[in-house]
Backbone as JSON, one array per atom type, in Angstrom:
{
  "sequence": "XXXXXXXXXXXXXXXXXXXXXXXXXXXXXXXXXXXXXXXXXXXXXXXXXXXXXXXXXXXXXXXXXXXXXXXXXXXXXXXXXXXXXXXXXXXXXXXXXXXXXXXXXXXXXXXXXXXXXXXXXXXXXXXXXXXXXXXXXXXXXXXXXXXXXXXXXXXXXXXXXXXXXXXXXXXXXXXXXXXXXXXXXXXXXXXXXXXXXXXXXXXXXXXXXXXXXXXXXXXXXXXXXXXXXXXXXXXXXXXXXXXXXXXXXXXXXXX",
  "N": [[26.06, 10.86, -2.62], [28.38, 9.21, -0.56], [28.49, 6.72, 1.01], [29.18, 4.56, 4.43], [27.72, 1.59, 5.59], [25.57, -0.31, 7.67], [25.29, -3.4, 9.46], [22.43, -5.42, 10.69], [21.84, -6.97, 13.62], [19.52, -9.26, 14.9], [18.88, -11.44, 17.92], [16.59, -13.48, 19.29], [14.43, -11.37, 20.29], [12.83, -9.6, 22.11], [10.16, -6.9, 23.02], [8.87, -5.22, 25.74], [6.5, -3.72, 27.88], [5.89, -2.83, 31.14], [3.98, -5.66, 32.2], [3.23, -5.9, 29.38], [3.49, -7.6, 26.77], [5.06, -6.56, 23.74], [6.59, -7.42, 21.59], [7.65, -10.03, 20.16], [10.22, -12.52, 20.36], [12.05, -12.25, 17.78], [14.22, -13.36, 15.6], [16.6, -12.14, 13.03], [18.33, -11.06, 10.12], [19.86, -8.45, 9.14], [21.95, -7.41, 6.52], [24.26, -5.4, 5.22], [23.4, -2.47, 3.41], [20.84, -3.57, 2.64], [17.31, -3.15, 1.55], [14.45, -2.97, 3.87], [11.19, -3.79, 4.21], [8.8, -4.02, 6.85], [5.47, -5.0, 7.13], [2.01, -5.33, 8.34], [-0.99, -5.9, 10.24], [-2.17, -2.64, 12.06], [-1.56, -1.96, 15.27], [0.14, -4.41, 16.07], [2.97, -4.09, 16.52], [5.18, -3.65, 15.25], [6.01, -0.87, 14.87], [6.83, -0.7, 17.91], [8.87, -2.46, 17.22], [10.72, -1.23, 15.55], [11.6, 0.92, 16.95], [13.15, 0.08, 18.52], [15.33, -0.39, 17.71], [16.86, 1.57, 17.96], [16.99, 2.45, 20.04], [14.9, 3.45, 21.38], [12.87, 3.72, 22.63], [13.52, 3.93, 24.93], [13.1, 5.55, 27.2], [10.56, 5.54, 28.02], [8.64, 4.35, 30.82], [8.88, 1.21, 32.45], [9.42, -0.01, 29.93], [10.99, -2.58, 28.71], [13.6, -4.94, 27.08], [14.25, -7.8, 25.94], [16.68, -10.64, 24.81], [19.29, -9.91, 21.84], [20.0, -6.57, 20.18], [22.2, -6.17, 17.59], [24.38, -4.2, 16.27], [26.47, -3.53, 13.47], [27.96, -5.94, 15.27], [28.63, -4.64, 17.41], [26.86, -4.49, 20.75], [23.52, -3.09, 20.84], [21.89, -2.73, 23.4], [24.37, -2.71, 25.36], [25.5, -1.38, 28.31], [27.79, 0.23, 27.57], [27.63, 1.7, 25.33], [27.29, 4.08, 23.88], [24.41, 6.54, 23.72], [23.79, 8.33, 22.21], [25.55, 8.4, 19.87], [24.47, 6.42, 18.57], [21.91, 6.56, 17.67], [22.89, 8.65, 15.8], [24.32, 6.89, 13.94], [21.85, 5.68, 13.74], [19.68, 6.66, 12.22], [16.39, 8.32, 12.73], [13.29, 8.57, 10.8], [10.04, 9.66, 11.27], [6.34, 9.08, 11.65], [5.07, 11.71, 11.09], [5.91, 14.3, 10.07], [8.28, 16.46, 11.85], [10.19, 18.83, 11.52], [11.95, 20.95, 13.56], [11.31, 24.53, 15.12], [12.5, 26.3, 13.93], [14.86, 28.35, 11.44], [14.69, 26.65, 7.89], [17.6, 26.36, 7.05], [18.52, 25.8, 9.84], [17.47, 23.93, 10.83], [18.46, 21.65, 9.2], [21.41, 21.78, 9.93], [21.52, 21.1, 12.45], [21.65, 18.8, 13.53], [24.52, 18.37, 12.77], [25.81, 20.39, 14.43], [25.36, 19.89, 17.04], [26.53, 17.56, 17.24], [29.24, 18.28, 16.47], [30.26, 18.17, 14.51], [31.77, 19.91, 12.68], [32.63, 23.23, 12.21], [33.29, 24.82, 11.05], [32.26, 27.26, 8.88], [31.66, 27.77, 5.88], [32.15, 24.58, 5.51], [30.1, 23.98, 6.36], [27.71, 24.73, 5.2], [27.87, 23.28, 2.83], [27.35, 20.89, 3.89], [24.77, 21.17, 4.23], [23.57, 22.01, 1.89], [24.7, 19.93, 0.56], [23.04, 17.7, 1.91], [20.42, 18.8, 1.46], [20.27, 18.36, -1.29], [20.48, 15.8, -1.63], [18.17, 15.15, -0.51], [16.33, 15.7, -2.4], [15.42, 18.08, -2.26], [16.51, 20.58, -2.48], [16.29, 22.46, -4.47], [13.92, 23.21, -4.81], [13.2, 25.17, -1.93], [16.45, 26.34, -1.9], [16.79, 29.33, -2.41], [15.78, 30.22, 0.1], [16.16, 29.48, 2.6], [16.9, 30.49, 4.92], [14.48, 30.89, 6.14], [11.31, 30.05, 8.04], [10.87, 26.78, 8.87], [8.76, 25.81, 9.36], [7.12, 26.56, 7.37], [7.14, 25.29, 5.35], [5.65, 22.94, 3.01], [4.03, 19.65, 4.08], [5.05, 18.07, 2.51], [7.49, 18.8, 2.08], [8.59, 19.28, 4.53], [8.6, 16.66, 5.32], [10.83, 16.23, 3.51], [12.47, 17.65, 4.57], [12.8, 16.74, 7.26], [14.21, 14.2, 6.18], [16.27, 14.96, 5.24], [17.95, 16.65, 7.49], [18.3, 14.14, 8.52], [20.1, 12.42, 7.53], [22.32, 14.32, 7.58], [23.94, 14.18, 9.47], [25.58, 11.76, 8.88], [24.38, 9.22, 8.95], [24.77, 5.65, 9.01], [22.35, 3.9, 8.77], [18.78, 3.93, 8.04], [15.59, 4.95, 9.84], [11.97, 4.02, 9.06], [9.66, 5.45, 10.38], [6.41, 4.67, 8.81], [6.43, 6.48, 6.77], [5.1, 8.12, 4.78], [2.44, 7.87, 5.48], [0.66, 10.02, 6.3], [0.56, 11.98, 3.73], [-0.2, 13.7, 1.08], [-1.45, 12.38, -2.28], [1.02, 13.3, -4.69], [2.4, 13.63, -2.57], [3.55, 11.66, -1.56], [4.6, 10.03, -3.79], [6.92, 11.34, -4.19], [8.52, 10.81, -2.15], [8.32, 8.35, -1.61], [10.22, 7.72, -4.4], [12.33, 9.53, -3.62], [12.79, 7.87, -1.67], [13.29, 5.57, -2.71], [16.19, 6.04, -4.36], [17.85, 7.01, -2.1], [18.38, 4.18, -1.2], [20.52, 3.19, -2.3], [22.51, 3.86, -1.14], [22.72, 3.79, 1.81], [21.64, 1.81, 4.14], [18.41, 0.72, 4.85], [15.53, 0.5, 6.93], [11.83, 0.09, 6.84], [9.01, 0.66, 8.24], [5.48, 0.0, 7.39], [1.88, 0.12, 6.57], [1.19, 0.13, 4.26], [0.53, -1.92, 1.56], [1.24, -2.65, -1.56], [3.37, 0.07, -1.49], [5.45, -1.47, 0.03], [6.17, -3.8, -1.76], [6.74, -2.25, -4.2], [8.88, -1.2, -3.4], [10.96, -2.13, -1.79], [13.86, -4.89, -1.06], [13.62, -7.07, 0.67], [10.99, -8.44, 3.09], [9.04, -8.1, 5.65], [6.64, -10.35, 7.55], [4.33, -8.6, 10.43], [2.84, -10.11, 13.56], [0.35, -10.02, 15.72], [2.61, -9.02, 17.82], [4.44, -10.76, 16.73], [7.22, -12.23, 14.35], [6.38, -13.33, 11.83], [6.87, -13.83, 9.02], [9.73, -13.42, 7.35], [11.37, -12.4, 3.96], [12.02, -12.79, 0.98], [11.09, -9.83, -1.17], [9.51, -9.91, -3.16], [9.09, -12.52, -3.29], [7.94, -13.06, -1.18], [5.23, -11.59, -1.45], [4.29, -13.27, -3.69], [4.57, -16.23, -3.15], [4.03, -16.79, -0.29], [4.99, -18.82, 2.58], [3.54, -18.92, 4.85], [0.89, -19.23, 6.35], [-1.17, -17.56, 7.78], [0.46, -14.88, 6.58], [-0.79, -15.15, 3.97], [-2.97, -14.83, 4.0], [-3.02, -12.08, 4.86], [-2.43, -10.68, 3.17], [-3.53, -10.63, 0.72], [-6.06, -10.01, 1.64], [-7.81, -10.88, 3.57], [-8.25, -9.93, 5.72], [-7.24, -7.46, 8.27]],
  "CA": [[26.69, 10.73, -1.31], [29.21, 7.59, -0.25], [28.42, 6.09, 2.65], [29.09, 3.39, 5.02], [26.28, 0.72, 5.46], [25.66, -1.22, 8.3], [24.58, -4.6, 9.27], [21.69, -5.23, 12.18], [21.54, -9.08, 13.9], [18.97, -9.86, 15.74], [18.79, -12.3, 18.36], [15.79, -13.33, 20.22], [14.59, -9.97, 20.12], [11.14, -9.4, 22.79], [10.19, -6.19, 23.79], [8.12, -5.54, 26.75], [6.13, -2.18, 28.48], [5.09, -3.45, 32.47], [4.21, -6.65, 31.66], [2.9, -6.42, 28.04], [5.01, -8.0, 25.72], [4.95, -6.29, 22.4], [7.07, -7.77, 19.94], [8.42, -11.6, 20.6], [11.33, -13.15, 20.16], [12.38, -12.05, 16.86], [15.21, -13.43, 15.32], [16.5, -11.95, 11.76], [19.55, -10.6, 9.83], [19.54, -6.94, 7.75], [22.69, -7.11, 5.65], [24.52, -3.67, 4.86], [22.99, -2.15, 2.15], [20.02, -3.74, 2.52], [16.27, -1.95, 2.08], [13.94, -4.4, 4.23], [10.14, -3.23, 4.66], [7.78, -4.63, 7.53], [4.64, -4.59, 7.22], [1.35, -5.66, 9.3], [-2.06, -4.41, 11.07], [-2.5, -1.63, 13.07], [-1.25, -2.65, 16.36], [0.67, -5.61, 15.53], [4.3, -4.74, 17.27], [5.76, -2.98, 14.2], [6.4, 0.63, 15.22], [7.5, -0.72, 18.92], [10.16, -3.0, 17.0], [11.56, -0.26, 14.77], [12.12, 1.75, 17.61], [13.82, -0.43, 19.61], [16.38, -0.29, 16.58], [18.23, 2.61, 17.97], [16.57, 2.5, 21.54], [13.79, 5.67, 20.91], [11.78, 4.02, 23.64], [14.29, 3.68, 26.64], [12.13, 6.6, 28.05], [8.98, 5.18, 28.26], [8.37, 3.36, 31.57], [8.05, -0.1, 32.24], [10.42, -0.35, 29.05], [12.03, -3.79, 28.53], [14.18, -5.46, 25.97], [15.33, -9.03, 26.36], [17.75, -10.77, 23.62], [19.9, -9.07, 21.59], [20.34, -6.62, 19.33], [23.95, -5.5, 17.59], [24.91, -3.08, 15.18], [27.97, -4.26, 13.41], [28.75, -6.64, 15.74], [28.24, -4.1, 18.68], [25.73, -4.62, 21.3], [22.98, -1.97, 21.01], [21.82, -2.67, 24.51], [25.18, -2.43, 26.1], [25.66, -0.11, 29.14], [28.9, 0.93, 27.12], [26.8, 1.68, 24.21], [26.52, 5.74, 23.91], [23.08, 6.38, 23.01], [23.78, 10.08, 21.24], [26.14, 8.26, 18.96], [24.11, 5.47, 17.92], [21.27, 7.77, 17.05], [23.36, 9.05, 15.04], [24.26, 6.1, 13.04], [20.83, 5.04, 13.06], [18.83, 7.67, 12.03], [15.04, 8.07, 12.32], [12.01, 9.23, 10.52], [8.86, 9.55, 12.08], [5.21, 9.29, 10.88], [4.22, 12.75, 11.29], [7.37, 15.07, 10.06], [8.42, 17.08, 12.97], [10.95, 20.06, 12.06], [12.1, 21.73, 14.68], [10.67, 25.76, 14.73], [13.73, 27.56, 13.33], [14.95, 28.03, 9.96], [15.24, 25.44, 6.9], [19.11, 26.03, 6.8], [19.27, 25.32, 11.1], [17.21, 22.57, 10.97], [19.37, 20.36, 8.76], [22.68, 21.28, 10.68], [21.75, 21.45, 14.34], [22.52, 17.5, 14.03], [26.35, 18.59, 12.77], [26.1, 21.28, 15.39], [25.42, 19.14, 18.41], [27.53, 16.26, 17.17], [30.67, 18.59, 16.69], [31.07, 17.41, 12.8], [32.25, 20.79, 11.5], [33.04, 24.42, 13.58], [33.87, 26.03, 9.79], [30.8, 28.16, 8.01], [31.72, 26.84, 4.35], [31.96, 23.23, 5.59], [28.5, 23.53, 7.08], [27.08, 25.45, 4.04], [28.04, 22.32, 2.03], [26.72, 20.03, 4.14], [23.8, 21.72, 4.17], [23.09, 22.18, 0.35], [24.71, 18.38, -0.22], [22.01, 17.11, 2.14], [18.95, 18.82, 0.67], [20.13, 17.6, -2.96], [20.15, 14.2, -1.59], [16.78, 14.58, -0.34], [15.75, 15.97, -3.54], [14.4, 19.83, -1.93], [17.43, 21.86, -2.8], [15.99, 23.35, -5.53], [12.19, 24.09, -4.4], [14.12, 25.85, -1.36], [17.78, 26.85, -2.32], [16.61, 30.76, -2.3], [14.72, 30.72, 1.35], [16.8, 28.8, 3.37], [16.81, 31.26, 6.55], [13.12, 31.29, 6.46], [10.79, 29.12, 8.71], [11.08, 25.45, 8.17], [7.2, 25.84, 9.39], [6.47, 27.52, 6.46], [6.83, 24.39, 4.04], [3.95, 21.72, 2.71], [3.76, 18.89, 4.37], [5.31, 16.31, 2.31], [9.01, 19.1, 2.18], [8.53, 19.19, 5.96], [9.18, 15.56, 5.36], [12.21, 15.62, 3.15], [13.25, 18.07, 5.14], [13.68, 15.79, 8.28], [15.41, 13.26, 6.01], [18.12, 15.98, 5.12], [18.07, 16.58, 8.8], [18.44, 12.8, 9.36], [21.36, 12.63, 6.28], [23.91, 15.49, 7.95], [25.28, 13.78, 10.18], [25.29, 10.28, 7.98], [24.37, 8.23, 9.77], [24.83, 4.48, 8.37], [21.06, 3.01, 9.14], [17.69, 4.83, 7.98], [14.99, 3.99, 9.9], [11.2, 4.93, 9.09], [8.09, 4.7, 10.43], [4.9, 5.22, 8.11], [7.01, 7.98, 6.42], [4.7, 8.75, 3.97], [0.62, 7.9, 5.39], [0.22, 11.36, 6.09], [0.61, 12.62, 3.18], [-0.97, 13.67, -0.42], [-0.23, 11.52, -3.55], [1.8, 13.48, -5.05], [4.13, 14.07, -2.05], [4.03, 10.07, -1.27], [5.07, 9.74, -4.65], [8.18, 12.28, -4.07], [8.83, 10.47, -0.55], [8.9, 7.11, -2.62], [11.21, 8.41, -5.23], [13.57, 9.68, -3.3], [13.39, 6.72, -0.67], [14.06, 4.48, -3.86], [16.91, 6.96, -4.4], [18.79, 6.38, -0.73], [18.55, 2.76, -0.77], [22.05, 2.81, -3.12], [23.33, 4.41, 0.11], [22.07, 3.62, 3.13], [20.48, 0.45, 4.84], [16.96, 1.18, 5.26], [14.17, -0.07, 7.33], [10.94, 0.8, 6.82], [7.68, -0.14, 8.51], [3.98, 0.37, 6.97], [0.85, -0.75, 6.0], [0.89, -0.25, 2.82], [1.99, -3.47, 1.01], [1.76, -1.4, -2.35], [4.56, 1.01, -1.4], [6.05, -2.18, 0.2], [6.29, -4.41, -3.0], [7.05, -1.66, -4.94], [10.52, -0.24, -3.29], [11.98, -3.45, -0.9], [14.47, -5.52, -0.88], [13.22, -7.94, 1.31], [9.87, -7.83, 3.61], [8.74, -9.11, 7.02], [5.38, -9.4, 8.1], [4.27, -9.26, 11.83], [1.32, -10.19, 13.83], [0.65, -10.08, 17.11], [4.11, -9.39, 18.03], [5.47, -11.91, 15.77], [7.64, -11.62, 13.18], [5.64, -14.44, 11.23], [7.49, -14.38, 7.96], [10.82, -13.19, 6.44], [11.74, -13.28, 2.88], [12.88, -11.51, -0.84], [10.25, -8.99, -1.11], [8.97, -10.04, -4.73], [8.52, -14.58, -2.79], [6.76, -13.47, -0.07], [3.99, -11.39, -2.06], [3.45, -13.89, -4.44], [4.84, -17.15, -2.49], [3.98, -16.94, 1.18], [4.83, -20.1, 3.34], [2.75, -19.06, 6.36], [-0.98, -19.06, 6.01], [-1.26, -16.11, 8.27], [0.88, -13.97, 5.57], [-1.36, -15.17, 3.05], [-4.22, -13.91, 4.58], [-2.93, -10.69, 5.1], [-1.76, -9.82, 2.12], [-4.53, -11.08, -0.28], [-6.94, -9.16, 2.21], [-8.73, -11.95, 4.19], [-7.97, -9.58, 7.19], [-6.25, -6.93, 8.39]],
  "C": [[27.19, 9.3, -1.13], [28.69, 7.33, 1.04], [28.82, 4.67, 3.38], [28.06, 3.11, 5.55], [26.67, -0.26, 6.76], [24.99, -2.56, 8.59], [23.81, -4.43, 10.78], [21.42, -6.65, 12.39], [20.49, -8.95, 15.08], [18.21, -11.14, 16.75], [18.05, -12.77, 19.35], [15.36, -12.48, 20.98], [12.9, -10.11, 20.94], [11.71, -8.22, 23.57], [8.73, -6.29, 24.65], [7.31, -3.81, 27.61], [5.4, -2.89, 29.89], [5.41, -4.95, 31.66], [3.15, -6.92, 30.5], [3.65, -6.61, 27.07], [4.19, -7.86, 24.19], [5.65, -6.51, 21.32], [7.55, -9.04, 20.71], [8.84, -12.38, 20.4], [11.47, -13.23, 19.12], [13.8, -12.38, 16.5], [15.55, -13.0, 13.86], [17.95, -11.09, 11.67], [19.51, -9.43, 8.84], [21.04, -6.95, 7.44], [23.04, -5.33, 5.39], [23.85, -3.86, 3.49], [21.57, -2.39, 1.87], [18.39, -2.57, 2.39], [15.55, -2.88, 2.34], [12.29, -3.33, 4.92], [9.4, -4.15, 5.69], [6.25, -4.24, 7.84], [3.53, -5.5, 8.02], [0.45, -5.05, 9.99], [-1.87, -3.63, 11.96], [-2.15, -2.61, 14.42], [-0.42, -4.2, 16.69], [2.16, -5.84, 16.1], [5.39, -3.45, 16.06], [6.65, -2.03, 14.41], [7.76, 0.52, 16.43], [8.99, -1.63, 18.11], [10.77, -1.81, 16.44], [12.31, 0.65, 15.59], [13.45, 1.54, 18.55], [15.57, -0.92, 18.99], [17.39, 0.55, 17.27], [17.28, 2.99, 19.33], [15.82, 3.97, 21.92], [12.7, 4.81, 21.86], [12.07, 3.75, 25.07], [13.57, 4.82, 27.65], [10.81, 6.12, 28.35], [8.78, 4.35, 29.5], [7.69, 2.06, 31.54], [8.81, -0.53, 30.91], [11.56, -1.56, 29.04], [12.56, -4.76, 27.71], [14.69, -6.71, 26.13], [15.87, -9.62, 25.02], [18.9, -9.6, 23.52], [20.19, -8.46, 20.48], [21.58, -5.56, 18.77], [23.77, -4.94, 16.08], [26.12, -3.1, 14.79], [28.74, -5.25, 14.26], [28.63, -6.09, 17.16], [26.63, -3.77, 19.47], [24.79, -3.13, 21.52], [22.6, -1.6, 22.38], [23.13, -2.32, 25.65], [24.99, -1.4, 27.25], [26.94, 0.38, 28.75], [28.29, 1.92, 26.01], [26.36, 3.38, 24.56], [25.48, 5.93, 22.89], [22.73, 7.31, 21.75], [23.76, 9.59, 19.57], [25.76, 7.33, 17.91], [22.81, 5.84, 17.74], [21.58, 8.38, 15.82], [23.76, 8.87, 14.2], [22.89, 5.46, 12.84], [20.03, 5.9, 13.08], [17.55, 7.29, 11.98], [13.81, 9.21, 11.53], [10.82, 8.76, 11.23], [7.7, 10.14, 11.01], [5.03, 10.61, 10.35], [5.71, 13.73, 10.73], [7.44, 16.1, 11.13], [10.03, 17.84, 12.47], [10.93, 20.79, 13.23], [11.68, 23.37, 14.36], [11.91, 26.56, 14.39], [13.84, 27.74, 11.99], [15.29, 27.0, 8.93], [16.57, 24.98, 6.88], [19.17, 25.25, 8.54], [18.71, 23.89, 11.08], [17.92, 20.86, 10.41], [20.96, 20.52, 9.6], [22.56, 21.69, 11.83], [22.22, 19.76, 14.34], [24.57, 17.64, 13.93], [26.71, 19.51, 13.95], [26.68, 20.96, 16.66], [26.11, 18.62, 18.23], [29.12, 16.85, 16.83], [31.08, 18.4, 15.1], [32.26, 18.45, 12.29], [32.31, 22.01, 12.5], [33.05, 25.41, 12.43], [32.31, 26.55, 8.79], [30.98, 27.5, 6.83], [31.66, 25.42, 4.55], [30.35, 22.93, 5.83], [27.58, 23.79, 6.0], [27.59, 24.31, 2.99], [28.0, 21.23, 2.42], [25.46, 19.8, 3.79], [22.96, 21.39, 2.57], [23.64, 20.37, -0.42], [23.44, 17.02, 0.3], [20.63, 17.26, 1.52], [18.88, 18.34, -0.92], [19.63, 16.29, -2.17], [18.8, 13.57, -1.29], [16.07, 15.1, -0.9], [14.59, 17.32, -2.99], [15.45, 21.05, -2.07], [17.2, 22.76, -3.54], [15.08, 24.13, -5.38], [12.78, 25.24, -3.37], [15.18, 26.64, -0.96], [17.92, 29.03, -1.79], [15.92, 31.35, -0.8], [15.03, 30.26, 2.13], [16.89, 29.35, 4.78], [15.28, 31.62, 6.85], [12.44, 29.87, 7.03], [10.84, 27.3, 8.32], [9.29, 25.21, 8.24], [6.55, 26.31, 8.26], [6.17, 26.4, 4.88], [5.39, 23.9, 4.0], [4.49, 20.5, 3.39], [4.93, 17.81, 4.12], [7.21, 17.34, 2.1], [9.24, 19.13, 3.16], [9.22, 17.8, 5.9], [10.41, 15.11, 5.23], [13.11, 16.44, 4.03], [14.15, 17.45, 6.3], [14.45, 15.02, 7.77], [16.52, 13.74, 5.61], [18.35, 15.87, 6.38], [18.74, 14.9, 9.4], [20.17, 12.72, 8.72], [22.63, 13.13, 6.67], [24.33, 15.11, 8.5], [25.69, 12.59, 9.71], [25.67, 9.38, 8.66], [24.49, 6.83, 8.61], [23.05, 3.44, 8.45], [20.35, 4.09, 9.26], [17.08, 4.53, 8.91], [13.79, 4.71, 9.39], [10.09, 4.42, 9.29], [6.75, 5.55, 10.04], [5.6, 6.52, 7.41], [6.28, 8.72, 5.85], [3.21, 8.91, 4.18], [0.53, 9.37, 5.94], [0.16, 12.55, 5.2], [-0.33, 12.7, 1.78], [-0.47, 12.13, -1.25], [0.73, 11.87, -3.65], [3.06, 13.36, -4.22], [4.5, 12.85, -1.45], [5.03, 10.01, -2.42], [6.48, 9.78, -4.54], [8.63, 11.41, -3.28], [9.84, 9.29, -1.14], [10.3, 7.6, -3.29], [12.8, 8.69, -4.61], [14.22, 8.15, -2.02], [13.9, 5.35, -1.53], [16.1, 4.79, -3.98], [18.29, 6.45, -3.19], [19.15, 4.96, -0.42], [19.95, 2.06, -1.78], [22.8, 3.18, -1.72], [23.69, 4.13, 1.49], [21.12, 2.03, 3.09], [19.58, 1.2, 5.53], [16.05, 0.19, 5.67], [12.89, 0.53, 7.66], [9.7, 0.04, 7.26], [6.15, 0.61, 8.01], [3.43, -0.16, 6.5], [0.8, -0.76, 4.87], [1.74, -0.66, 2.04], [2.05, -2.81, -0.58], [2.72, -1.16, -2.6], [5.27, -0.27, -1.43], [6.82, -3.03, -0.72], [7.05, -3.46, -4.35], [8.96, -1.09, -4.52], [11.72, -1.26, -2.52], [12.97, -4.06, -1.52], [13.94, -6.93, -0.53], [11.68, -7.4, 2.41], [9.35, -9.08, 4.85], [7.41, -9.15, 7.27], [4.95, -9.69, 9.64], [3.15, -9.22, 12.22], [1.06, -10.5, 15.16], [1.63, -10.35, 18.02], [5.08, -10.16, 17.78], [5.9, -11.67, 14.55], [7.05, -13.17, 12.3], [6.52, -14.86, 9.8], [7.99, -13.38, 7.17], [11.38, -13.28, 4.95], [11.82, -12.17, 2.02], [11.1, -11.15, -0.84], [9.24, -9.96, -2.2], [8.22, -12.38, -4.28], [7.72, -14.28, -1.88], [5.15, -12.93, -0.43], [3.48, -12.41, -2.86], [3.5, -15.46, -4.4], [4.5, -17.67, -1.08], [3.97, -18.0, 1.46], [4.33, -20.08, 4.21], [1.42, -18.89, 5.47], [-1.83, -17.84, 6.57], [-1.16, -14.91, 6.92], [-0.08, -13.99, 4.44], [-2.27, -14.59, 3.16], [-4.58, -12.37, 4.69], [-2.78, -10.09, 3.9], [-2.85, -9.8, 0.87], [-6.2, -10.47, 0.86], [-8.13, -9.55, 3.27], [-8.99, -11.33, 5.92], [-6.78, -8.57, 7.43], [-6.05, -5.18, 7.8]]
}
């Protein structure tokens, strides 16, 4: 799959719920193309930043964003800023895979459905079958496609959402914890194919495990009590760290 890649700037980036401020004042640059992991303890800011990527917590009361952050150049916060559409370029995964209860085939094109992509049965039927290659389940599947999406394992439930995420192609992955709920083997798969997308797609991925992290990045952030503490090429900050915090974390002193 070709795609266009986007870039994400962020500029004094604090979010906020009432008045607890959960991530603070983050400044940092994701390059198109990029794959950039963040990782960091349990409770640390992580999740709430990722989200605030493509604005997945403007529902939550008490919800507040100050800085700024832009998506090519365009302000994500804007009140011009349609929220559908930029969803739609920034796609998400979520911890837990969450298909919707219909069949394998609706679940990957209710995003082309809603979003208008296609109106023609053969166009959709080759969306369809070019997304599940890409997320490497076309094959296990291919023959059962009108049957429950509930009916998979766990870790195809997974790829399934990232076909689902894929159909409408969006330009920006995002994912959070994609894979701690799962077996080995179907981390492995998850991996694999999330190695796989990162020719394609700018990906950001947040989780604890520095592992995975080291193993598939680009680049890697780590944060800590709502701080983005330290930025850098995946491969300098594991075995370089300039904060003393990072060091700590990563070599196990905590965390």
């Amino acid at each position: 799959m070709s795609r266009s890649m986007a870039e994400l700037e962020l500029k004094d980036v604090s979010k906020s719920f009432g008045s607890v401020e959960v991530v603070r004042h983050v400044n940092l640059s994701i390059d198109d193309g990029e794959f950039v992991v963040f990782v960091g303890p349990s409770g640390c800011g992580k999740s709430t930043f990722l989200r605030a990527l493509n604005r997945m917590n403007d529902l939550i009361p008490g919800a507040r964003l100050e800085g700024k952050i832009e998506l090519d150049g365009e302000n994500v916060y804007s009140d011009n800023m349609d929220v559908i559409q930029l969803r739609r370029r920034v796609g998400m995964i979520f911890q837990r895979s969450n298909p919707f209860p219909m069949s394998m085939y609706d679940n990957v094109a209710y995003g082309v459905r809603v979003n208008g992509l296609t109106k023609r049965r053969i166009e959709l039927d080759e969306i369809v079958e070019k997304t599940l290659r890409a997320a490497a389940l076309w094959d296990e599947i291919k023959d059962r496609l009108h049957r429950s999406a509930m009916s998979l394992s766990g870790g195809q439930q997974q790829r399934l959402c990232i076909a689902r995420a894929l159909a409408v192609e969006p330009e920006v992955l995002l994912m959070d914890e994609p894979a701690s709920a799962l077996d080995p083997i179907s981390t492995a798969k998850i991996e694999e194919l999330i190695y796989d997308l990162k020719r394609t797609y700018t990906i950001v991925i947040v989780t604890h495990n520095m592992q995975q992290a080291a193993r598939v990045s680009d680049e890697t952030g780590f944060f800590l009590t709502g701080r983005l503490v330290e930025f850098n090429e995946t491969k300098r900050l594991f075995t370089a760290p300039t904060n003393r915090e990072t060091e700590d974390y990563i070599t196990g002193r905590f965390g």
